[in-house]
GUGUKE-653817 format. One line per 4 residues: number of its first residue (from 1); their letters; for each residue x, y, z of C-alpha. Coordinates in nm, 3 decimals, always signed. Layout:
N
NUM	A	X:Y:Z ~ ...;
***
This chain:
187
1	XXXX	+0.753:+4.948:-1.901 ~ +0.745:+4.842:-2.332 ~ +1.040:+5.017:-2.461 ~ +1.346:+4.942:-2.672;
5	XXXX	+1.646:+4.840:-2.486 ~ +1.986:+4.952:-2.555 ~ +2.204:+4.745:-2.794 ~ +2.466:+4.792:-2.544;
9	XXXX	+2.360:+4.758:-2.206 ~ +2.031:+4.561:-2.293 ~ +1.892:+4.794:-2.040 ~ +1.542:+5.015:-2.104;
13	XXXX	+1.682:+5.321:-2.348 ~ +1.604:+5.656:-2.198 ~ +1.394:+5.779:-2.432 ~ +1.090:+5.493:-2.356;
17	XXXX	+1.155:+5.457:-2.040 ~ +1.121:+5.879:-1.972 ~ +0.819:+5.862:-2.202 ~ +0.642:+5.640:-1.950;
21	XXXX	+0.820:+5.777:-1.612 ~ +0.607:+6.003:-1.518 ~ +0.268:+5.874:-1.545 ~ +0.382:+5.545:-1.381;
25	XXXX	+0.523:+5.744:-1.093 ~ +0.226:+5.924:-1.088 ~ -0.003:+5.631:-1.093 ~ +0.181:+5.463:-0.822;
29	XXXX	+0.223:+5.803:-0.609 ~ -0.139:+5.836:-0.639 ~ -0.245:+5.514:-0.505 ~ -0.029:+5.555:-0.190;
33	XXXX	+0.285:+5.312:-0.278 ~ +0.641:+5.487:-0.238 ~ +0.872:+5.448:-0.523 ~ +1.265:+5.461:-0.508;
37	XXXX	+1.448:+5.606:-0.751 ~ +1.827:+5.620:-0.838 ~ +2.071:+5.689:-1.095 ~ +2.395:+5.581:-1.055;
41	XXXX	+2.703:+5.563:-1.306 ~ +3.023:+5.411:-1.321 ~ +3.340:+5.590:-1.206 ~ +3.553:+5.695:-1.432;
45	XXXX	+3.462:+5.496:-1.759 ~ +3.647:+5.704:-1.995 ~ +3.960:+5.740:-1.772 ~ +3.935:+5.310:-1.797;
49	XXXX	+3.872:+5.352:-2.189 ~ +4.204:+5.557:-2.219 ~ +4.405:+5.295:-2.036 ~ +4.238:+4.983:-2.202;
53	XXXX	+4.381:+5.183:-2.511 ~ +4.751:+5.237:-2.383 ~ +4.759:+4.873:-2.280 ~ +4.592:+4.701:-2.520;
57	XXXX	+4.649:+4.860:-2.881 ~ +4.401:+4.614:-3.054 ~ +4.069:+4.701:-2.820 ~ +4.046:+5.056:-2.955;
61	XXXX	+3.998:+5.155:-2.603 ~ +3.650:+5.197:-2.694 ~ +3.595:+4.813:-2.734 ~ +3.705:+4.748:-2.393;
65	XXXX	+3.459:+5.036:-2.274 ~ +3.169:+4.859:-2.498 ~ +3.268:+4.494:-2.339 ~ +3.255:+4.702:-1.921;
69	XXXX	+2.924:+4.851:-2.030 ~ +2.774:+4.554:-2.166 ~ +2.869:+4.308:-1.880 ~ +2.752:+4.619:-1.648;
73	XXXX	+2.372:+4.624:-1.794 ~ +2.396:+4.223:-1.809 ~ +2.485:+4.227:-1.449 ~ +2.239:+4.429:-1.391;
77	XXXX	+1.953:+4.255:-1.534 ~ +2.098:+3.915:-1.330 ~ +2.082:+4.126:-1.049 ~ +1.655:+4.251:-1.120;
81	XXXX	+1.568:+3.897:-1.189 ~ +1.755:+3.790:-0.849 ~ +1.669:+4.022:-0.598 ~ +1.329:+4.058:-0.416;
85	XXXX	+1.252:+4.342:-0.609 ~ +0.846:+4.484:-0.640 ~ +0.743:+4.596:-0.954 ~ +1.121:+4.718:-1.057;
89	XXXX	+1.270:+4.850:-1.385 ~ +1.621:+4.945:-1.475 ~ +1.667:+5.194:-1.771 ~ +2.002:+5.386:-1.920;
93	XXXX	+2.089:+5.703:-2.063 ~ +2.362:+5.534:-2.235 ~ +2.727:+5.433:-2.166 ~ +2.751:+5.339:-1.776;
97	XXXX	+2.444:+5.503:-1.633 ~ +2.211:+5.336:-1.511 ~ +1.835:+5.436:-1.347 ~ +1.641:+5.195:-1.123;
101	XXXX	+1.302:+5.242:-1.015 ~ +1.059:+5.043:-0.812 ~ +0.823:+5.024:-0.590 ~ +0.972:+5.010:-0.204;
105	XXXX	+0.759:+5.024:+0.165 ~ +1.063:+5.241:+0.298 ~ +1.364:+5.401:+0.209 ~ +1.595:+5.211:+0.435;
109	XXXX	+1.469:+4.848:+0.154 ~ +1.468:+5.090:-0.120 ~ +1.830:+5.176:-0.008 ~ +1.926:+4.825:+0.071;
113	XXXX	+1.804:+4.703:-0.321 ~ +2.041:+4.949:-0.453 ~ +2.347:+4.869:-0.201 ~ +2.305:+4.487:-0.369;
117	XXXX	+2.265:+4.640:-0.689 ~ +2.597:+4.798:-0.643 ~ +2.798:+4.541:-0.479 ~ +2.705:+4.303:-0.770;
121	XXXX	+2.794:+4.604:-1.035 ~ +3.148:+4.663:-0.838 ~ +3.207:+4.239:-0.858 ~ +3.153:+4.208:-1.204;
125	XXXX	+3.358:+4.522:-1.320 ~ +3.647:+4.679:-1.298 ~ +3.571:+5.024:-1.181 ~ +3.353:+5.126:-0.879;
129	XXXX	+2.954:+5.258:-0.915 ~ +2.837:+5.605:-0.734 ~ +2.458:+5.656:-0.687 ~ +2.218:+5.875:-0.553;
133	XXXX	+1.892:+5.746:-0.427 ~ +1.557:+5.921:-0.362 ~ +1.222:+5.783:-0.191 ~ +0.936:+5.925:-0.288;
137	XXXX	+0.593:+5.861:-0.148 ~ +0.256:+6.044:-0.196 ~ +0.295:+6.262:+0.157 ~ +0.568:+6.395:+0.065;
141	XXXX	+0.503:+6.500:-0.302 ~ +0.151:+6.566:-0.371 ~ +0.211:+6.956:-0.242 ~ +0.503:+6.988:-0.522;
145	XXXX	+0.287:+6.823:-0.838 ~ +0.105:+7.078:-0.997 ~ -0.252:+7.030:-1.221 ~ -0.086:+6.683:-1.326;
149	XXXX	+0.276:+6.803:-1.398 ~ +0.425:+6.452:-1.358 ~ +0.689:+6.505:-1.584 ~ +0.794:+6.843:-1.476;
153	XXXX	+0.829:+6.681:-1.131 ~ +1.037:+6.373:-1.293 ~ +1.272:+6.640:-1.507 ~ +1.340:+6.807:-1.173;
157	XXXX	+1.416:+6.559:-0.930 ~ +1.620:+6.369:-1.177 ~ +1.833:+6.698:-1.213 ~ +1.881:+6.763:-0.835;
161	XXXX	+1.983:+6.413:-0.851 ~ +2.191:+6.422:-1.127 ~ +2.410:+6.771:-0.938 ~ +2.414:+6.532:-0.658;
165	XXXX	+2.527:+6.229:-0.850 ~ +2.830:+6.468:-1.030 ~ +2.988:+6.594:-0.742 ~ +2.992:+6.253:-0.572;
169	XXXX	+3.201:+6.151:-0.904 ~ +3.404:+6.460:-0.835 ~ +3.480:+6.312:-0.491 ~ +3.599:+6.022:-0.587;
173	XXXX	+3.826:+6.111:-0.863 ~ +3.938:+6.335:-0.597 ~ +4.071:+6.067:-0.401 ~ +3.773:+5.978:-0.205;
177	XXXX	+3.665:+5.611:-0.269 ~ +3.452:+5.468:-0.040 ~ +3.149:+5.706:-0.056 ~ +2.833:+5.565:+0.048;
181	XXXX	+2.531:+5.586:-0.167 ~ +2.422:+5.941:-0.129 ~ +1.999:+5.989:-0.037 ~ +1.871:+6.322:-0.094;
185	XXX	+1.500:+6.461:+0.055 ~ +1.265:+6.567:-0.255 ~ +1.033:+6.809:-0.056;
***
């Protein structure tokens, strides 16, 4: 996918990489190959920003949260070039989000891909990663696109995912840390 990349993250920037979402899912979806899709997000950045700050009066707090997000989206991009990844991309809404998307035969790799992607994020940093993951393939959502409404579909699975995604952060600042990446059904 051509779009600008975040100055930060030096991941895909939301807006270009949503402007060309849907008709690559629905290109793909259309032809028979599953996509995965997750969003995941690091735990807790600004709780980390405020005690960069009260340790560290020179960072700003904000710096040190600029230097975690921009070894997380460099991490990241080590970790696409690495991994045996099929036609993947990794975008951001900004700060420590982060959206992959590729191409995956079965949920189970699709799930694997982003359990790597993790581990490497949770190495390199120092605060944990939560995601949600979804697999969609052309069985399963063909009955819920509507006269082309590719991005309709996109806007509402990313939300479902999203509600998933923020109550798995809930979790965990609720003393919960180990939570395994969380797969939801779209049907």
């Amino acid at each position: 996918m051509a779009a600008r990349d975040d100055p930060i993250s030096g991941l895909v920037a939301w807006p270009g990489f949503f402007a060309r979402l849907p008709a690559q899912l629905g290109e793909h979806l259309q032809t028979g190959r599953s996509v995965g899709l997750c969003i995941g997000q690091v735990d807790d950045l600004s709780g980390y920003v405020e005690s960069m700050s009260a340790v560290d009066s020179g960072s700003f707090g904000h710096l040190a949260g600029v230097e975690l997000v921009t070894r997380f989206g460099a991490t990241a991009r080590e970790w696409l070039l690495n991994d045996d990844v099929r036609h993947g991309c990794l975008a951001t809404f900004g700060g420590g989000e982060i959206v992959f998307v590729a191409e995956a035969r079965s949920e189970a790799e699709y799930v694997e891909h982003v359990g790597r992607l993790r581990a490497a994020l949770v190495d390199a940093l120092p605060r944990s990663v939560s995601f949600v993951a979804t697999q969609l393939d052309s069985s399963a959502v063909s009955a819920l696109v509507v006269d082309d409404g590719w991005r309709d579909f996109c806007v509402q699975v990313i939300a479902r995912m999203e509600r998933v995604l923020f109550a798995q952060l809930s979790a965990r600042r609720h003393h919960r840390p180990n939570l395994p990446i969380v797969t939801i059904s779209v049907r």
